[in-house]
C-alpha positions in Angstrom: 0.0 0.0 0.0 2.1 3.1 -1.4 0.1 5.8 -0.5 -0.5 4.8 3.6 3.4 2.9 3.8 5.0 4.5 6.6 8.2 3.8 9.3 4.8 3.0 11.5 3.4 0.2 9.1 6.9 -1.0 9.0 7.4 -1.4 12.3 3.8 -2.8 13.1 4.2 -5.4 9.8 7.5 -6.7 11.0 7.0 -6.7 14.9 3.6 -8.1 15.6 2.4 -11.5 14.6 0.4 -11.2 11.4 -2.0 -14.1 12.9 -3.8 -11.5 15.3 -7.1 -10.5 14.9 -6.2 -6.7 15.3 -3.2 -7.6 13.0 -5.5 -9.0 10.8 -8.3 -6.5 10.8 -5.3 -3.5 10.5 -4.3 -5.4 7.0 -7.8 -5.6 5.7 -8.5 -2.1 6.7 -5.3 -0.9 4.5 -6.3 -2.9 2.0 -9.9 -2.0 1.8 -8.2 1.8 1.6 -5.9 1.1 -1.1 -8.4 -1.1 -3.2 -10.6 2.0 -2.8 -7.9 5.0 -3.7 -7.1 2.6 -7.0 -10.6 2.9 -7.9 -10.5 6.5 -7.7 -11.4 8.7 -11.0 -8.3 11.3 -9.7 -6.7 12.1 -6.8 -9.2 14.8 -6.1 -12.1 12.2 -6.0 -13.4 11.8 -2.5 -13.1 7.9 -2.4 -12.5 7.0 1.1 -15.0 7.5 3.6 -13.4 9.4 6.7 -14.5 7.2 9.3 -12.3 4.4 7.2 -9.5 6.6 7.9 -9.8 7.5 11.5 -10.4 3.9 12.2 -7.5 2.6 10.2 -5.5 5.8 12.0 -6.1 4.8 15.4 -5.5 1.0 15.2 -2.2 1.7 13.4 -1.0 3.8 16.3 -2.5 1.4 18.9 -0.4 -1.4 17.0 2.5 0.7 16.6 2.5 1.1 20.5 2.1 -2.8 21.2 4.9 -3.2 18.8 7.6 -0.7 20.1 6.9 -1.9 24.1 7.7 -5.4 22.3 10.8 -4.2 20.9 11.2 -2.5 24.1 10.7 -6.2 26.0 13.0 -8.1 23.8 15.9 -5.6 23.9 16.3 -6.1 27.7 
């Protein structure tokens, strides 16, 4: 997913075990978002409903923060 890849996605993809429900759920949400941005007319089209966004937005940040106390956990 180009357009929502960040250091945080990263992070989450390679930490956290991809087997998880919220793992899973976070996947198919930034899927559901890309699959709707490629079916966008242009990039001015409104294409992604913002509750879509928030919710994928605050599950990436609550996973983000599971996986950097993990990293924390196996680093002592």
């Amino acid at each position: 997913m180009k357009q929502t890849k960040s250091g945080k996605s990263d992070i989450i993809l390679h930490t956290l075990n991809p087997y998880d429900p919220e793992m899973q759920h976070y996947i198919s949400l930034s899927k559901k978002i890309e699959q709707l941005m490629n079916n966008a007319e242009d990039e001015n089209d409104s294409c992604i409903p913002i509750e879509l966004v928030a919710e994928f937005c605050v599950l990436q940040e609550e996973l983000y923060q599971k996986a950097l106390k993990k990293n924390k956990e196996e680093a002592n």
